[in-house]
PDB file of N, CA, C and O in Angstrom:
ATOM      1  N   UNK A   1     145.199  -9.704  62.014  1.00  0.00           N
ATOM      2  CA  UNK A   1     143.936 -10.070  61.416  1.00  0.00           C
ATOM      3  C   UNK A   1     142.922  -8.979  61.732  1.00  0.00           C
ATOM      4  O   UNK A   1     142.819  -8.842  62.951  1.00  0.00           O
ATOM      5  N   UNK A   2     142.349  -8.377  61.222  1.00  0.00           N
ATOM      6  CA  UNK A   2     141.005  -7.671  60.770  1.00  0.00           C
ATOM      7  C   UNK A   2     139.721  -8.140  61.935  1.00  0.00           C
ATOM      8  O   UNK A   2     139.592  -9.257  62.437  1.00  0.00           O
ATOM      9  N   UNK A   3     138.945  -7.054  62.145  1.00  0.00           N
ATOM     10  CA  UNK A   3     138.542  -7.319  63.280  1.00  0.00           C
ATOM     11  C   UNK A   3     137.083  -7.976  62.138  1.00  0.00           C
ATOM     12  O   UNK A   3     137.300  -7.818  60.937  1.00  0.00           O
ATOM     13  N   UNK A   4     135.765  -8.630  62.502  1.00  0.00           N
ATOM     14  CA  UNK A   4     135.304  -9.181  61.669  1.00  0.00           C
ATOM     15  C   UNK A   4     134.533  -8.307  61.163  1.00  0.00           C
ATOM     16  O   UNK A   4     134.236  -8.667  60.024  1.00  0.00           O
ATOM     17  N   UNK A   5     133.928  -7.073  61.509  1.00  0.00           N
ATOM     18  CA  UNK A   5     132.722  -6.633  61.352  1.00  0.00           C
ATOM     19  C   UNK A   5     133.094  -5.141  60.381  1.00  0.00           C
ATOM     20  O   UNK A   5     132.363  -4.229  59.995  1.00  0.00           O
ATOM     21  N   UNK A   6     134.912  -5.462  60.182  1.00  0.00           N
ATOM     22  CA  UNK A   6     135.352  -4.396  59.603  1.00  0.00           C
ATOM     23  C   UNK A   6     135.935  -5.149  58.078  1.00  0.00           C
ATOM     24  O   UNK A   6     136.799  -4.598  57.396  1.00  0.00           O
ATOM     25  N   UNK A   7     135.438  -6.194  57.780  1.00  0.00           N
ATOM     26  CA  UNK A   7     135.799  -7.093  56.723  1.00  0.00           C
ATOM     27  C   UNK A   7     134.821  -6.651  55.326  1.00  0.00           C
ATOM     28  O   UNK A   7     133.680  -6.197  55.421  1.00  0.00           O
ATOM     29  N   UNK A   8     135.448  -6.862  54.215  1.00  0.00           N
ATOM     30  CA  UNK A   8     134.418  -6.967  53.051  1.00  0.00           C
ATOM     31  C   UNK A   8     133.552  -8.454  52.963  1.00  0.00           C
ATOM     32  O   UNK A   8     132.855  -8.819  52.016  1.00  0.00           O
ATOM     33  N   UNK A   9     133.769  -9.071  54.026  1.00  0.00           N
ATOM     34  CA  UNK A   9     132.717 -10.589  53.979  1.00  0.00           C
ATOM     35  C   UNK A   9     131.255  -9.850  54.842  1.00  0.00           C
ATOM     36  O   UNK A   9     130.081 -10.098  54.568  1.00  0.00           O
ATOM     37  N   UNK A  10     131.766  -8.889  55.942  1.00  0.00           N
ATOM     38  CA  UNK A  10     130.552  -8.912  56.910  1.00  0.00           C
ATOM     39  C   UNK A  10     129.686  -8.134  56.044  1.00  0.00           C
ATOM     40  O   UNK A  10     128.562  -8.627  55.955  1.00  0.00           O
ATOM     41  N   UNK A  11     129.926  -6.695  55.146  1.00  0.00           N
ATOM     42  CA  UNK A  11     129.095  -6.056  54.654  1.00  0.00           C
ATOM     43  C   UNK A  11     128.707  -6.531  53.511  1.00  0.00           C
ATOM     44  O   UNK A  11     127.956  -5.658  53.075  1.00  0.00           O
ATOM     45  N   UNK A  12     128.758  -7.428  52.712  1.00  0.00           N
ATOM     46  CA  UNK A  12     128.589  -8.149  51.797  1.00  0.00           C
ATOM     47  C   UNK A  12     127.503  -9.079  52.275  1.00  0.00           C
ATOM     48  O   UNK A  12     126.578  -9.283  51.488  1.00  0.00           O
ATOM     49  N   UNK A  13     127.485  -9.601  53.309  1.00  0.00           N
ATOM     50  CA  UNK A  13     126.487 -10.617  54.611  1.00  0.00           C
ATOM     51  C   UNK A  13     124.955  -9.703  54.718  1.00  0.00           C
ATOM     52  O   UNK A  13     123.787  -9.842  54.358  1.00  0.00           O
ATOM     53  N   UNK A  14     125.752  -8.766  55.409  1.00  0.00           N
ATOM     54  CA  UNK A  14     124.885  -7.778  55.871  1.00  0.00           C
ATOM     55  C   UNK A  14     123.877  -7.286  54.482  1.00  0.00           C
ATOM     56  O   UNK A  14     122.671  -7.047  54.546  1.00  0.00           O
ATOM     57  N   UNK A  15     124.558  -7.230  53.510  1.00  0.00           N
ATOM     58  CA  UNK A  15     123.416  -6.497  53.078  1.00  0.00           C
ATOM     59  C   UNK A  15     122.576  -7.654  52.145  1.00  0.00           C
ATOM     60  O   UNK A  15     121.431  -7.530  51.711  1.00  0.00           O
ATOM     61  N   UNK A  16     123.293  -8.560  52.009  1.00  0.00           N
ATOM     62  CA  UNK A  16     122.695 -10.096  51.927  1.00  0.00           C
ATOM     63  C   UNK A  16     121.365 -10.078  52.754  1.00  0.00           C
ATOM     64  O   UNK A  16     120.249  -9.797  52.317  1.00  0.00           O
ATOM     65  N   UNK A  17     121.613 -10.340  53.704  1.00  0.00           N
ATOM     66  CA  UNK A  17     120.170 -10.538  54.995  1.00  0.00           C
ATOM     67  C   UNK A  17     119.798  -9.460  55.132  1.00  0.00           C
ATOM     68  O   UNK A  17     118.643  -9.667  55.505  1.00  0.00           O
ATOM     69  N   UNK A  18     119.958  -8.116  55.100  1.00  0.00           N
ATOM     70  CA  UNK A  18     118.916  -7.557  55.126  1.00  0.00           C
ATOM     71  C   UNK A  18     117.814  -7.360  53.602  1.00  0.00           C
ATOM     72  O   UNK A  18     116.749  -6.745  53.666  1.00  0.00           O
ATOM     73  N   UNK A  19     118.222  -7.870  52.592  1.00  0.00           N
ATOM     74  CA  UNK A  19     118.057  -7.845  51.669  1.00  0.00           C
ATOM     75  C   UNK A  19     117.007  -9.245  51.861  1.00  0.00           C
ATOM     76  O   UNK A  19     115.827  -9.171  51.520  1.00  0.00           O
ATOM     77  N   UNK A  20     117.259  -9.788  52.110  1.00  0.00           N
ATOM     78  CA  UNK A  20     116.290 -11.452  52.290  1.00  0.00           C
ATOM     79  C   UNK A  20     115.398 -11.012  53.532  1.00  0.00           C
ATOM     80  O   UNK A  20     114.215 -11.328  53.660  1.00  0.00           O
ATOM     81  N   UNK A  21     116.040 -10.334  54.321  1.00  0.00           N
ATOM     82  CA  UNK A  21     114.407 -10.132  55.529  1.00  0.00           C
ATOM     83  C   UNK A  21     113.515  -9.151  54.840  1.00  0.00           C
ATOM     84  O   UNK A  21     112.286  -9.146  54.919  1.00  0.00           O
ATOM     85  N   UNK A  22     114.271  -8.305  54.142  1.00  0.00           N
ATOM     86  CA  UNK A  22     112.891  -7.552  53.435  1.00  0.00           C
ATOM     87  C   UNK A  22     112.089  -7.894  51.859  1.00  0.00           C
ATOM     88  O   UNK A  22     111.332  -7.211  51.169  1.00  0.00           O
ATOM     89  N   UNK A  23     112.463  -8.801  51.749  1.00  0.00           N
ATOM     90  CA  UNK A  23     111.710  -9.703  50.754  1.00  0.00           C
ATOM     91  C   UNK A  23     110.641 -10.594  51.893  1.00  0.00           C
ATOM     92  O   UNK A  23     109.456 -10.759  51.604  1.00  0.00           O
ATOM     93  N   UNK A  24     111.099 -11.006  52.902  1.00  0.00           N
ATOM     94  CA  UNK A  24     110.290 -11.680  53.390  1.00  0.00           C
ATOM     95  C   UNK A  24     109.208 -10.508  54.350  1.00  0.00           C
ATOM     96  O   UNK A  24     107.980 -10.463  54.419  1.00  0.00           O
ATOM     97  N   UNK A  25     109.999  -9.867  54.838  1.00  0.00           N
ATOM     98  CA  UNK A  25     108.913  -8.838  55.687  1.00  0.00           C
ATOM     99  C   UNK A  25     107.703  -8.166  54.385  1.00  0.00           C
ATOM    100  O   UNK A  25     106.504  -8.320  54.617  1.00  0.00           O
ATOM    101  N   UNK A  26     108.162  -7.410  52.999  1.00  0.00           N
ATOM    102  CA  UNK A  26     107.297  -6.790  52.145  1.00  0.00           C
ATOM    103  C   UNK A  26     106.183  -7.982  51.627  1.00  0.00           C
ATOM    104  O   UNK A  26     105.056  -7.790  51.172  1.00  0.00           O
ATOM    105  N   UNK A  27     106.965  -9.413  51.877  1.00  0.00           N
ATOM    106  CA  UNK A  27     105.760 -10.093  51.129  1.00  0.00           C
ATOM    107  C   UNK A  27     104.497 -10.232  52.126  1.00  0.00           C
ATOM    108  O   UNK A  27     103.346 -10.101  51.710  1.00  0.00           O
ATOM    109  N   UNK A  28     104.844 -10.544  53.648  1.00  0.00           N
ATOM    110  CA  UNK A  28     104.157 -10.751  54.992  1.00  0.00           C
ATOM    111  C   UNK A  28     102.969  -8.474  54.519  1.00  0.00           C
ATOM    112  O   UNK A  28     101.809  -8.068  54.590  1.00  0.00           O
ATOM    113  N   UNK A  29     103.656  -8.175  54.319  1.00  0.00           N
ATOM    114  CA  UNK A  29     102.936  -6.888  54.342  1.00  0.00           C
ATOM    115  C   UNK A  29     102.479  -6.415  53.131  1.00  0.00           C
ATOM    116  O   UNK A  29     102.045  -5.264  53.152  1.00  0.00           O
ATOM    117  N   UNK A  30     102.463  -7.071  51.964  1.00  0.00           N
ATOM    118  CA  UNK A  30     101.658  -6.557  51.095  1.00  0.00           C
ATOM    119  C   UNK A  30     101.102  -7.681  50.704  1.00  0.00           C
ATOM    120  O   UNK A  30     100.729  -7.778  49.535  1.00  0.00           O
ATOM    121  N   UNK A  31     100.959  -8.633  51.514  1.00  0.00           N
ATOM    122  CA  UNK A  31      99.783  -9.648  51.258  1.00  0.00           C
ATOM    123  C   UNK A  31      99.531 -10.385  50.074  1.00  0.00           C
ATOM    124  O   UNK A  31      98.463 -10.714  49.558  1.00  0.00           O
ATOM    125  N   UNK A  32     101.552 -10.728  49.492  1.00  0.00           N
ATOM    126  CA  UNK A  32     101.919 -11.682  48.766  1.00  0.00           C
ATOM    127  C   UNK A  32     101.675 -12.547  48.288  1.00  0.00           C
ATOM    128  O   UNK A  32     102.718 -13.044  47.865  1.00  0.00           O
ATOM    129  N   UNK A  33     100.284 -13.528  47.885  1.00  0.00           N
ATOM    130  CA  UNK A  33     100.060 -14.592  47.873  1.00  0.00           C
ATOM    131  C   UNK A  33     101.746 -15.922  47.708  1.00  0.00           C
ATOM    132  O   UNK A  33     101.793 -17.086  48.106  1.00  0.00           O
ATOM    133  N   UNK A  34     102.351 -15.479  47.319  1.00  0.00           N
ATOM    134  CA  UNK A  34     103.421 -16.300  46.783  1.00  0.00           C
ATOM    135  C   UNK A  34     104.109 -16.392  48.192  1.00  0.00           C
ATOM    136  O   UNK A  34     104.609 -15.394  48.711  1.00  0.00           O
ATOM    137  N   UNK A  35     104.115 -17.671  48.812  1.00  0.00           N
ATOM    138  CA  UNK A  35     104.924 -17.895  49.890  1.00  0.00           C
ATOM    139  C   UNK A  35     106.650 -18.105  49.925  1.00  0.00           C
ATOM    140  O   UNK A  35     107.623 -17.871  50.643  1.00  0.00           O
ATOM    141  N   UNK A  36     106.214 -18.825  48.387  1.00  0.00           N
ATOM    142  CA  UNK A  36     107.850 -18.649  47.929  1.00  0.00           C
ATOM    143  C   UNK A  36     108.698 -17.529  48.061  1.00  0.00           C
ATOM    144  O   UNK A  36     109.917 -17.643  48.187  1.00  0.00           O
ATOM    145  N   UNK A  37     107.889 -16.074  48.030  1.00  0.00           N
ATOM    146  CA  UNK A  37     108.956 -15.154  48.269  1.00  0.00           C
ATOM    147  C   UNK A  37     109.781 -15.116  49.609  1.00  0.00           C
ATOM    148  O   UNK A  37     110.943 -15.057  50.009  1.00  0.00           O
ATOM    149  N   UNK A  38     108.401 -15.189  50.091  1.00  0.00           N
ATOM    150  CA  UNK A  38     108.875 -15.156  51.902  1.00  0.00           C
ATOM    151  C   UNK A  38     109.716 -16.524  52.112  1.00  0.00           C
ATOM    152  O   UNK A  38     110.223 -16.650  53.226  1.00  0.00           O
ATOM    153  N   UNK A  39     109.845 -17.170  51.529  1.00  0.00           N
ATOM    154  CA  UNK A  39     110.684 -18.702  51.883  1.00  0.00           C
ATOM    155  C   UNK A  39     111.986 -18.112  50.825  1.00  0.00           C
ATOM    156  O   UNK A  39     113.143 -18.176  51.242  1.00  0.00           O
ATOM    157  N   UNK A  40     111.811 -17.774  50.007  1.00  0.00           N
ATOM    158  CA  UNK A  40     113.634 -17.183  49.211  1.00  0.00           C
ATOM    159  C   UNK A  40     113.725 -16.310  49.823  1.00  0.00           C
ATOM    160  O   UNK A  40     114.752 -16.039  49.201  1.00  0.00           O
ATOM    161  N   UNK A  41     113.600 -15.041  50.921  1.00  0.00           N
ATOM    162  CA  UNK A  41     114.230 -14.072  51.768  1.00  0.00           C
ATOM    163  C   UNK A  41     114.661 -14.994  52.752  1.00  0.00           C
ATOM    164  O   UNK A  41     115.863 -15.190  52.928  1.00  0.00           O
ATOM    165  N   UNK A  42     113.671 -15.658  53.499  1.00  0.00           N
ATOM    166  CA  UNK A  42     114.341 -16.546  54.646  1.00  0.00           C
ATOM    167  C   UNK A  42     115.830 -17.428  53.985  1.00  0.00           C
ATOM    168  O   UNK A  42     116.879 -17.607  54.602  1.00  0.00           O
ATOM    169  N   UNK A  43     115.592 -17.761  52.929  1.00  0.00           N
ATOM    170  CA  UNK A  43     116.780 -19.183  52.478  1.00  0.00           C
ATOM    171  C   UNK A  43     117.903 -18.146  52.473  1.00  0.00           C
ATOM    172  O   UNK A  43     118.906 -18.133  53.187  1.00  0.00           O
ATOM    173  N   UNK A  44     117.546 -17.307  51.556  1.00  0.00           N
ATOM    174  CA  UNK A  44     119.153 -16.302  51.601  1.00  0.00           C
ATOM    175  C   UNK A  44     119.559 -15.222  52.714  1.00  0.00           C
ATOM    176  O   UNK A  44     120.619 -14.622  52.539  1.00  0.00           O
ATOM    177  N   UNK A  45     118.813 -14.944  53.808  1.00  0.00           N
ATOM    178  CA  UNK A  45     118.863 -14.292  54.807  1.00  0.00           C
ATOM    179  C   UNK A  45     119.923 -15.418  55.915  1.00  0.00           C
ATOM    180  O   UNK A  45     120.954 -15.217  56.557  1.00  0.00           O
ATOM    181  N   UNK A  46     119.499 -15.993  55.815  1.00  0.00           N
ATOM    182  CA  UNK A  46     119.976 -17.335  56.600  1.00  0.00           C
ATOM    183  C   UNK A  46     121.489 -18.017  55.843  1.00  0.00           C
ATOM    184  O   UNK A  46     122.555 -18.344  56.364  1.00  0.00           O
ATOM    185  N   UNK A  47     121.188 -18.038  54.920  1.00  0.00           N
ATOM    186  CA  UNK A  47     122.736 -19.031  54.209  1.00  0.00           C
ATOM    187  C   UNK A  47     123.717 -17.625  53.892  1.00  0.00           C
ATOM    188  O   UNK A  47     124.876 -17.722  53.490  1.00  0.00           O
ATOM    189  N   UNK A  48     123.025 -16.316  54.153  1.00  0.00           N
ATOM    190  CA  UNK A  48     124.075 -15.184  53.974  1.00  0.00           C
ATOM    191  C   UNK A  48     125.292 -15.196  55.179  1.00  0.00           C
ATOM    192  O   UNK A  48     126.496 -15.021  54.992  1.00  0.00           O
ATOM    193  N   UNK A  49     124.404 -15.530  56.825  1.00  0.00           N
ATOM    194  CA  UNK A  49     124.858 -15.780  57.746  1.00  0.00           C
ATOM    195  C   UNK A  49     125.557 -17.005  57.879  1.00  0.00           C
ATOM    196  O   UNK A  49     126.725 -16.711  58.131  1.00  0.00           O
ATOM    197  N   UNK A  50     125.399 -18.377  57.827  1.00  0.00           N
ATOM    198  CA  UNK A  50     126.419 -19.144  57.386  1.00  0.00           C
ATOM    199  C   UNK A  50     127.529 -18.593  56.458  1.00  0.00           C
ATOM    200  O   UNK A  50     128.673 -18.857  56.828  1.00  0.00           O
ATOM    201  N   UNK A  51     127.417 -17.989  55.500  1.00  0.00           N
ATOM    202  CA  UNK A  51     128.530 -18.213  54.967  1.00  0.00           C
ATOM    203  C   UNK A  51     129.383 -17.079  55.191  1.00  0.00           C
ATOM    204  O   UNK A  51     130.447 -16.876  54.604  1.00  0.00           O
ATOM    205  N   UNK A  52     128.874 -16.372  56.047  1.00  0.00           N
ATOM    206  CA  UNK A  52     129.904 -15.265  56.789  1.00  0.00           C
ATOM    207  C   UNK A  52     130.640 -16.054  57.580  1.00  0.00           C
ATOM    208  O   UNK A  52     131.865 -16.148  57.491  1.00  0.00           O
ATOM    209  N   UNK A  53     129.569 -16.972  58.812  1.00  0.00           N
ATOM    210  CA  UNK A  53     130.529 -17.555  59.579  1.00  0.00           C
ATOM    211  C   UNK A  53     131.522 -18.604  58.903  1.00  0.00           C
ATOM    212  O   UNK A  53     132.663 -18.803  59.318  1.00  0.00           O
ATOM    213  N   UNK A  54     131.118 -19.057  58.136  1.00  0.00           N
ATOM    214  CA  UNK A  54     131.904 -20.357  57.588  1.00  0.00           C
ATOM    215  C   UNK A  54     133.603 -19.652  57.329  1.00  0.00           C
ATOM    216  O   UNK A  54     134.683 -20.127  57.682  1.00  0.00           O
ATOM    217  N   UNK A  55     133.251 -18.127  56.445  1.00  0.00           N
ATOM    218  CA  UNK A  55     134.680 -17.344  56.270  1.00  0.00           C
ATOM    219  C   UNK A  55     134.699 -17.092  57.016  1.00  0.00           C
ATOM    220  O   UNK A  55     135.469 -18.025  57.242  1.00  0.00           O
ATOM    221  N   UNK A  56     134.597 -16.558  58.083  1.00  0.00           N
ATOM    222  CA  UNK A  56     135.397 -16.208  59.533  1.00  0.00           C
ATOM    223  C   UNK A  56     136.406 -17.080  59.905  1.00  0.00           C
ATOM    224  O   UNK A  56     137.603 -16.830  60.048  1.00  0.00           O
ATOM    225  N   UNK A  57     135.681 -18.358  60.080  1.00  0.00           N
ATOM    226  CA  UNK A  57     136.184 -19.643  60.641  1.00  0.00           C
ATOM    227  C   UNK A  57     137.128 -19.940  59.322  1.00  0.00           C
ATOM    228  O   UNK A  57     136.869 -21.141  59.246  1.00  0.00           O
ATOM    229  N   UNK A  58     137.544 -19.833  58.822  1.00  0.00           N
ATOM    230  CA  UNK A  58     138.357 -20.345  57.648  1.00  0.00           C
ATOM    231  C   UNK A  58     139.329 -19.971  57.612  1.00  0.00           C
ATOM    232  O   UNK A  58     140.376 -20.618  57.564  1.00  0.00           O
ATOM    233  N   UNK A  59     139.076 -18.034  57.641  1.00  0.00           N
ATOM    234  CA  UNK A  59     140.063 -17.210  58.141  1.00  0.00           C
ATOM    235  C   UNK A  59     141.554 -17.160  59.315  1.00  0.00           C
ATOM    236  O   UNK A  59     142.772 -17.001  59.388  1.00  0.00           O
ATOM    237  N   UNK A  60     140.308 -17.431  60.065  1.00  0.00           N
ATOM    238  CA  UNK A  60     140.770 -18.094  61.977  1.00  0.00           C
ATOM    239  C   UNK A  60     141.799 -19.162  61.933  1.00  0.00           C
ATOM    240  O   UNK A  60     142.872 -19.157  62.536  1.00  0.00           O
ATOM    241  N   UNK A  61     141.390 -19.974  61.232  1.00  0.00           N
ATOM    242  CA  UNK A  61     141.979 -21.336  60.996  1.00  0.00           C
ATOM    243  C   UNK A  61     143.160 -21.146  60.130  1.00  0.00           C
ATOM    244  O   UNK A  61     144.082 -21.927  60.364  1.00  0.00           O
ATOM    245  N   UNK A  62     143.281 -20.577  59.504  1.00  0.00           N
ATOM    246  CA  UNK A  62     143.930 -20.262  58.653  1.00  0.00           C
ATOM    247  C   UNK A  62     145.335 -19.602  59.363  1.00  0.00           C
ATOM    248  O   UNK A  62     146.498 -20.003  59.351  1.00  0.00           O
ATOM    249  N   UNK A  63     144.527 -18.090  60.153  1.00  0.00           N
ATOM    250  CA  UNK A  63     145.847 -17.230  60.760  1.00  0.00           C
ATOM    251  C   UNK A  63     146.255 -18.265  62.008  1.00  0.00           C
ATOM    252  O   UNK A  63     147.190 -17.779  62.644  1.00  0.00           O
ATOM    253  N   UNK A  64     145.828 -19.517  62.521  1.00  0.00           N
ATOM    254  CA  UNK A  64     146.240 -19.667  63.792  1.00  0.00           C
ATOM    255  C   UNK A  64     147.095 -21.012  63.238  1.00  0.00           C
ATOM    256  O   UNK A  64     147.998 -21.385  63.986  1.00  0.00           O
ATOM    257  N   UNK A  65     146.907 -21.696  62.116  1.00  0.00           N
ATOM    258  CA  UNK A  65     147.962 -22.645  61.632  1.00  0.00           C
ATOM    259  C   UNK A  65     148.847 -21.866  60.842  1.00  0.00           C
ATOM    260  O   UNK A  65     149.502 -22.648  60.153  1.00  0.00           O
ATOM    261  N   UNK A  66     149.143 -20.791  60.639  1.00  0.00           N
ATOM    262  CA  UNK A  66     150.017 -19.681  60.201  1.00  0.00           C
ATOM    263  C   UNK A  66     150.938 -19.718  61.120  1.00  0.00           C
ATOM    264  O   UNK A  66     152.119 -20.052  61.023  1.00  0.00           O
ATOM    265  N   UNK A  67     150.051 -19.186  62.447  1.00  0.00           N
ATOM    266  CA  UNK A  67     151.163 -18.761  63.690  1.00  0.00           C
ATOM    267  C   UNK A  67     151.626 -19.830  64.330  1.00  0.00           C
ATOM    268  O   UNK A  67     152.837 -20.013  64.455  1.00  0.00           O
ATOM    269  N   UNK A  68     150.813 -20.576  64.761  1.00  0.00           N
ATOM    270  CA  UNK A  68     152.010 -21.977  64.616  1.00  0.00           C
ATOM    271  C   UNK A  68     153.041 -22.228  64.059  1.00  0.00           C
ATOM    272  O   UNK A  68     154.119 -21.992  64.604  1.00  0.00           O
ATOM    273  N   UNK A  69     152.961 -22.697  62.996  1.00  0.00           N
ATOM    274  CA  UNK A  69     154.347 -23.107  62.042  1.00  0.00           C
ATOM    275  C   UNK A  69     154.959 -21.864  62.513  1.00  0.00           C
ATOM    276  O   UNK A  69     155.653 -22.035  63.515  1.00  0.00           O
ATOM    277  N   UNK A  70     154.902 -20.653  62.076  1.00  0.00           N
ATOM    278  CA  UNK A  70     155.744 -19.409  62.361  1.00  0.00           C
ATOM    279  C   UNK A  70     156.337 -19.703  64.346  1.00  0.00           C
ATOM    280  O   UNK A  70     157.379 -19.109  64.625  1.00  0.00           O
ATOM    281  N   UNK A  71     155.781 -20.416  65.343  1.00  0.00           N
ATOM    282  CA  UNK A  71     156.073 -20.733  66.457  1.00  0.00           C
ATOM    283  C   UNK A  71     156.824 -21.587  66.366  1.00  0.00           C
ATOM    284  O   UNK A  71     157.978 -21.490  66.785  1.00  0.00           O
ATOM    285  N   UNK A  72     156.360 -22.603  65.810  1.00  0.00           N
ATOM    286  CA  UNK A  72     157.342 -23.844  65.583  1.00  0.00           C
ATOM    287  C   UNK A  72     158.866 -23.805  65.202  1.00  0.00           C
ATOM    288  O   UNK A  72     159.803 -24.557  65.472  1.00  0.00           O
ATOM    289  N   UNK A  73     158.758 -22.605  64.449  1.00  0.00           N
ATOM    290  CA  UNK A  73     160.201 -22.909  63.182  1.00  0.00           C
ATOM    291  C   UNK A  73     160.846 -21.336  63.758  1.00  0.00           C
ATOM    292  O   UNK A  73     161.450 -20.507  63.077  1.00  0.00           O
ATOM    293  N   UNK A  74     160.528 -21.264  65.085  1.00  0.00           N
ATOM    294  CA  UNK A  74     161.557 -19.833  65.479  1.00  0.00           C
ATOM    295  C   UNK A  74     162.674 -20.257  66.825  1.00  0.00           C
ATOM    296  O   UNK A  74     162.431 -21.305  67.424  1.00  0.00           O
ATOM    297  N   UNK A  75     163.571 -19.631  67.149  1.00  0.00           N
ATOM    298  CA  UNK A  75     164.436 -20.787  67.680  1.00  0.00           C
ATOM    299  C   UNK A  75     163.806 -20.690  69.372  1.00  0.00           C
ATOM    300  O   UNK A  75     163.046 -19.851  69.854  1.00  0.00           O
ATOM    301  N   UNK A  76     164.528 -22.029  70.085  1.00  0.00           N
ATOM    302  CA  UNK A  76     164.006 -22.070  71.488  1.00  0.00           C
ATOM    303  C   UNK A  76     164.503 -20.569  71.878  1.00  0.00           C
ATOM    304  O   UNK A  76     165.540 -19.951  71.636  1.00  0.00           O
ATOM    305  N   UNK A  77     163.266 -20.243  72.614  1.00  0.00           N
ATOM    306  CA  UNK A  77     163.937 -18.809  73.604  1.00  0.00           C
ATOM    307  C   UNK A  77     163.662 -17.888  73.160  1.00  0.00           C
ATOM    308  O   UNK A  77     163.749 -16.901  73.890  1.00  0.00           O
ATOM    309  N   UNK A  78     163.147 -17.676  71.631  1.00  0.00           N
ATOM    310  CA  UNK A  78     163.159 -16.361  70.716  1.00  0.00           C
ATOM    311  C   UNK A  78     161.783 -15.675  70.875  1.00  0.00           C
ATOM    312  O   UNK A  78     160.887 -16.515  70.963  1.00  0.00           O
ATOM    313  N   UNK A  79     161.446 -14.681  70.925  1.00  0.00           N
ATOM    314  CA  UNK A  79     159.890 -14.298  70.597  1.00  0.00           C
ATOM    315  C   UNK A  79     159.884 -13.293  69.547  1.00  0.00           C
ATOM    316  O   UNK A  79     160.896 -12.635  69.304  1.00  0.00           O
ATOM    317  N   UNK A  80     158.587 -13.115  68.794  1.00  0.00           N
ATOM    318  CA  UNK A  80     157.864 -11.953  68.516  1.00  0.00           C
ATOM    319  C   UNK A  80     158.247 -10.460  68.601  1.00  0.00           C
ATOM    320  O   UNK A  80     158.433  -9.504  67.848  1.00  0.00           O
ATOM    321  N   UNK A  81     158.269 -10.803  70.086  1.00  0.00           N
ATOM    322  CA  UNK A  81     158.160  -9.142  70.725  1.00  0.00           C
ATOM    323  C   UNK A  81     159.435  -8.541  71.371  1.00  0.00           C
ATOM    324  O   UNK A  81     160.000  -8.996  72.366  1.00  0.00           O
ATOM    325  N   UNK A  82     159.918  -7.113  70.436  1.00  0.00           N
ATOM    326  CA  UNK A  82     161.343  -7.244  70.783  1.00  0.00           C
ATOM    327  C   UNK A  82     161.459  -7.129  72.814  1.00  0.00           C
ATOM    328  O   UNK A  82     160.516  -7.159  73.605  1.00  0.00           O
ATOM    329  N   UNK A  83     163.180  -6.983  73.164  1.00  0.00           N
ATOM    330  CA  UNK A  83     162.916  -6.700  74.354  1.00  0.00           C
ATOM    331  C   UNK A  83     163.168  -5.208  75.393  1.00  0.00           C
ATOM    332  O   UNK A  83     164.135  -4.478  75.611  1.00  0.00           O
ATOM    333  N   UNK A  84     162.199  -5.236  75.704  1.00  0.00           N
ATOM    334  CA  UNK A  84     161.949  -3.773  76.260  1.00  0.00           C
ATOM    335  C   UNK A  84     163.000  -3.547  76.883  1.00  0.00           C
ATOM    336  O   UNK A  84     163.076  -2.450  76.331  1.00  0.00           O
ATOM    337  N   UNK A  85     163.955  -3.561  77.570  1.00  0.00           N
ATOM    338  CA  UNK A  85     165.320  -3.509  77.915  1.00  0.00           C
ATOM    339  C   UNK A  85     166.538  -3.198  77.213  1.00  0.00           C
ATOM    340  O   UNK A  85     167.618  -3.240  77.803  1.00  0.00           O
TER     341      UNK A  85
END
């Protein structure tokens, strides 16, 4: 499994939220009247991060009921890893 921060979910995230903090930071600094902007950078800055974690965790879940069954259904005594000997 892929380490997370080397995934097409994290940079996809990433540029999600930074994309929503600077809607919310340019509206705070050019004196936006529309609060709504600054409240749609926060909403999608924020649900960008959920839904990174949500795929992480999905992922996770995914490779570790993988390796199970693959544990389960290999014979008593057997492993993975050949033997160094």
């Amino acid at each position: 499994m892929k380490n997370g921060t080397s995934t097409s979910e994290f940079a996809l995230s990433l540029v999600a939220m930074v994309a929503g903090l600077a809607a919310f930071v340019l509206g705070a600094l050019l004196g936006d009247t529309h609060q709504a902007t600054q409240l749609a950078g926060l909403v999608v800055s924020g649900l960008s991060g959920l839904g990174y974690t949500w795929s992480r965790t999905a992922v996770k879940r995914a490779d570790s009921a993988s390796r199970a069954v693959l544990g389960a259904s290999s014979p008593a005594g057997s492993s993975d890893v050949a033997d160094p000997s």
